[in-house]
Structures are given as C-alpha cells and as structure tokens.
TORLUM-865320 format. One line per field, with one value per residue: residue number from 1; residue in three letters; x, z, y of N, C-alpha, C in turn. Coordinates in nm, 3 decimals. Last residue first. Layout:
N
i: NUM,... .
aa: ALA,... .
n.px: X,... .
n.pz: Z,... .
n.py: Y,... .
ca.px: X,... .
ca.pz: Z,... .
ca.py: Y,... .
c.px: X,... .
c.pz: Z,... .
c.py: Y,... .
This chain:
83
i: 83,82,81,80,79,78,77,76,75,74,73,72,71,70,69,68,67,66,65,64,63,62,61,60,59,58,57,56,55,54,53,52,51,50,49,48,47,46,45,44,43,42,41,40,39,38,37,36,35,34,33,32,31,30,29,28,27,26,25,24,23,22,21,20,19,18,17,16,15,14,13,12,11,10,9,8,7,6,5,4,3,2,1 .
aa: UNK,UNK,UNK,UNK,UNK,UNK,UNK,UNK,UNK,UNK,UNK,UNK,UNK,UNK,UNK,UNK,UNK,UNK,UNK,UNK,UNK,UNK,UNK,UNK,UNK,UNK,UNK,UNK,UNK,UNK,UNK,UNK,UNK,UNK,UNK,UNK,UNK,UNK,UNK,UNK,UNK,UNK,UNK,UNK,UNK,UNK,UNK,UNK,UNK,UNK,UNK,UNK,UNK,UNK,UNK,UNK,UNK,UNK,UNK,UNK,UNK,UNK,UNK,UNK,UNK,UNK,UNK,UNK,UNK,UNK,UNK,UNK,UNK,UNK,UNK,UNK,UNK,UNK,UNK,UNK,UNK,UNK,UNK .
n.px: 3.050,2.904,2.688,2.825,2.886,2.574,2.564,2.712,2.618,2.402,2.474,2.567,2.412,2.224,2.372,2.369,2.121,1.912,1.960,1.827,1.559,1.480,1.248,0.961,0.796,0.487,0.325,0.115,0.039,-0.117,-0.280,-0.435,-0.487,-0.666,-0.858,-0.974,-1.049,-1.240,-1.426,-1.511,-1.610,-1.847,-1.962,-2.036,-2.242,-2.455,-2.482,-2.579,-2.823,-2.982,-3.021,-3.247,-3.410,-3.447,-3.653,-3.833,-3.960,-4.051,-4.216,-4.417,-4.504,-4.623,-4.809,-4.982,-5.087,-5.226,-5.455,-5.560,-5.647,-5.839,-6.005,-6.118,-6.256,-6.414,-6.573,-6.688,-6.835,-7.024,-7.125,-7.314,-7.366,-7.462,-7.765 .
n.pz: 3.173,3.358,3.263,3.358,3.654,3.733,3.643,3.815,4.021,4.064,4.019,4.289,4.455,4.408,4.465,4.757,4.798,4.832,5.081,5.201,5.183,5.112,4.922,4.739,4.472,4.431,4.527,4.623,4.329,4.203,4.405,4.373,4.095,4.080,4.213,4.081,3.861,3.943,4.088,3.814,3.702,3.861,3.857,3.569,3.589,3.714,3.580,3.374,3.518,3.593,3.323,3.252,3.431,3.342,3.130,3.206,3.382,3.151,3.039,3.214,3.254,2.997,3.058,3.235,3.059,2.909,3.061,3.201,2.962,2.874,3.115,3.118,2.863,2.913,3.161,3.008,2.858,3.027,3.137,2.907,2.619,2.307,2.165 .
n.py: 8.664,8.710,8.486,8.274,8.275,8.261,8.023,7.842,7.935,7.796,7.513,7.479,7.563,7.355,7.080,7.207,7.171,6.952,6.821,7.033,6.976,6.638,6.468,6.278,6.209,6.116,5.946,6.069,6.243,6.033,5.962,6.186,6.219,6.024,6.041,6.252,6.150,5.968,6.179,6.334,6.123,6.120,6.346,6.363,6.109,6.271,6.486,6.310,6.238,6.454,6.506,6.346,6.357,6.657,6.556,6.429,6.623,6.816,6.605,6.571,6.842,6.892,6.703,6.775,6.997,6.881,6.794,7.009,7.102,6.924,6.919,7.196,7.198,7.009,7.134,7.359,7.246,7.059,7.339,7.379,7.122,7.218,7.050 .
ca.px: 3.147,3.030,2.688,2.800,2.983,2.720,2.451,2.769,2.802,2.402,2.364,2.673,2.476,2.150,2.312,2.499,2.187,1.980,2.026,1.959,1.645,1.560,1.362,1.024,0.960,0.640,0.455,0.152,0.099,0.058,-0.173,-0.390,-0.435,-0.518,-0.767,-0.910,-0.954,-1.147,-1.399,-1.413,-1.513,-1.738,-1.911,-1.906,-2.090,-2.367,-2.490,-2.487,-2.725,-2.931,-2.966,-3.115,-3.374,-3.429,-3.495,-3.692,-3.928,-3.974,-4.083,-4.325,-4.439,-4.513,-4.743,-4.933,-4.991,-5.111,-5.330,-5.515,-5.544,-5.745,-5.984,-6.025,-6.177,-6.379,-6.510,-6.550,-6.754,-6.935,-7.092,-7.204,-7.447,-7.353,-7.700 .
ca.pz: 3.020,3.374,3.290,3.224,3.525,3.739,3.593,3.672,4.029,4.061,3.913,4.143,4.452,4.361,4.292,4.640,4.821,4.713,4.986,5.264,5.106,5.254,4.953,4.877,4.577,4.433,4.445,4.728,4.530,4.165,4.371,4.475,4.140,4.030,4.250,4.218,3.839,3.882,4.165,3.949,3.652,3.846,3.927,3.586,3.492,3.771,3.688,3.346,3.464,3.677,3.413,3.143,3.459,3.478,3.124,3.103,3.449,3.279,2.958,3.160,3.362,3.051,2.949,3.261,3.196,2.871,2.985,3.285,3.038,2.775,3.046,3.226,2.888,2.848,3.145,3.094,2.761,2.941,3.174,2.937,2.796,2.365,2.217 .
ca.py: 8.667,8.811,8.631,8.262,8.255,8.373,8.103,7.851,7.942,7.970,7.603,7.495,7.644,7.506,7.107,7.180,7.315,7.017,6.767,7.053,7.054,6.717,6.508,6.380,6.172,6.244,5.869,5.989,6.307,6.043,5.867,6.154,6.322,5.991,5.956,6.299,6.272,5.905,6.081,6.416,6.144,5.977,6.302,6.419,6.115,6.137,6.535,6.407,6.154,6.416,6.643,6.361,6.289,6.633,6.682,6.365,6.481,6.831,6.668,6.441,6.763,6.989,6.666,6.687,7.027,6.981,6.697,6.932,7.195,6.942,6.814,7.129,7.257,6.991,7.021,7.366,7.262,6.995,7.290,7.506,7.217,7.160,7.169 .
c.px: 3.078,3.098,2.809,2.740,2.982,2.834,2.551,2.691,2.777,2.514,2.412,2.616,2.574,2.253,2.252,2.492,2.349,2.096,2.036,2.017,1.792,1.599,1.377,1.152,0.998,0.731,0.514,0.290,0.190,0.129,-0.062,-0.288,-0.371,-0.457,-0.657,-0.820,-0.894,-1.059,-1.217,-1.358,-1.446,-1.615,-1.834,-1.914,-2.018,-2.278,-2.365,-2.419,-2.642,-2.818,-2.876,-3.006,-3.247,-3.365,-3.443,-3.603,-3.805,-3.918,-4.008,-4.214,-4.354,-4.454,-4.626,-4.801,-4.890,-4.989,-5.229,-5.402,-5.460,-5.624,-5.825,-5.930,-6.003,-6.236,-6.389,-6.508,-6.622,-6.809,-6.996,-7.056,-7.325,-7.407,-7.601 .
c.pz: 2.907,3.220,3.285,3.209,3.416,3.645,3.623,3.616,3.880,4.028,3.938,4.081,4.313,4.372,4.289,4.490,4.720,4.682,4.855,5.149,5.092,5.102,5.056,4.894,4.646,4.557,4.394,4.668,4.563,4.294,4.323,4.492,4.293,4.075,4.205,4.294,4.022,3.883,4.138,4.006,3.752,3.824,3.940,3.736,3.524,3.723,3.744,3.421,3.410,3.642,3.483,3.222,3.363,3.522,3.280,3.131,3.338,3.363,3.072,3.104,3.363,3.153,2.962,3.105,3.258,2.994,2.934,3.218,3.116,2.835,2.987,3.218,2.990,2.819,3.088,3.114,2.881,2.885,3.138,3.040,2.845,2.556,2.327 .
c.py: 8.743,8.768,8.737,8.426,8.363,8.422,8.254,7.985,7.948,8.022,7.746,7.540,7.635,7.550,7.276,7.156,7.316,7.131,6.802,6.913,7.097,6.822,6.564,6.366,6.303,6.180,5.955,5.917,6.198,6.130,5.927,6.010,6.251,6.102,5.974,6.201,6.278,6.065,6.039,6.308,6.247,6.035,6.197,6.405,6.191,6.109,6.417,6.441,6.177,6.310,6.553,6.442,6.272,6.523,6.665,6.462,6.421,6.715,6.723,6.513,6.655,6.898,6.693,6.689,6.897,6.985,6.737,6.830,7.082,7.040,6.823,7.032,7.259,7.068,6.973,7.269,7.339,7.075,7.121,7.408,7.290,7.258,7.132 .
C-alpha cells in the first residue's frame, strides 16, 4: 500500500522538475534575446560610425560663396517662366 506521504512526495518531485524545466527554456530564450539584443547593437555601433565619417567628409562651404550660383539659378528659373 502506496503511504500518503510518498505520493506528495512524489508529487513535489514531478512539480519541482517541471518547473525547473520552464526555467531552462526561459534561460535559452533569454539567452537567444540577449544575443540578438548584442547583434543589433554592433550593428547601431557600425551604422553610427559611418554615419559619423561620412558628417566629418561633407564639404563645408561659406554661403556667401553660393549666392552667385542661387542668384543665376533664380535669374534663369524667372526667365523660363515669363516665356
């Protein structure tokens, strides 16, 4: 005869390994998360360099050296309107 007390045991037993189980699958998904997590940080890293290289290699100007290429543009854009 099975004693009352084995069969909570037994009980405890088979909860307690479930649970653990839930915890290993939670621990892979987590650790699959976090390495996902670490790739698109690289890749912000690599996106933000280059973003900041090509910045630092726009060619800066004085606007006062375009005013004569904007005023012929607006001269011709005039033009080409009144005809």
């Amino acid at each position: 005869m099975i004693h009352w007390s084995s069969i909570v045991i037994h009980n405890f037993s088979r909860n307690l390994s479930e649970s653990l189980h839930d915890l290993m699958m939670i621990q892979t998904g987590m650790d699959n998360f976090a390495g996902d997590v670490e790739l698109l940080l690289h890749e912000q890293s690599r996106l933000n360099t280059d973003l900041q290289e090509g910045l630092t290699q726009t060619r800066m100007v004085a606007f006062s050296t375009l005013m004569p290429r904007l005023r012929q543009q607006e001269k011709h854009r005039v033009n080409c309107k009144s005809r």
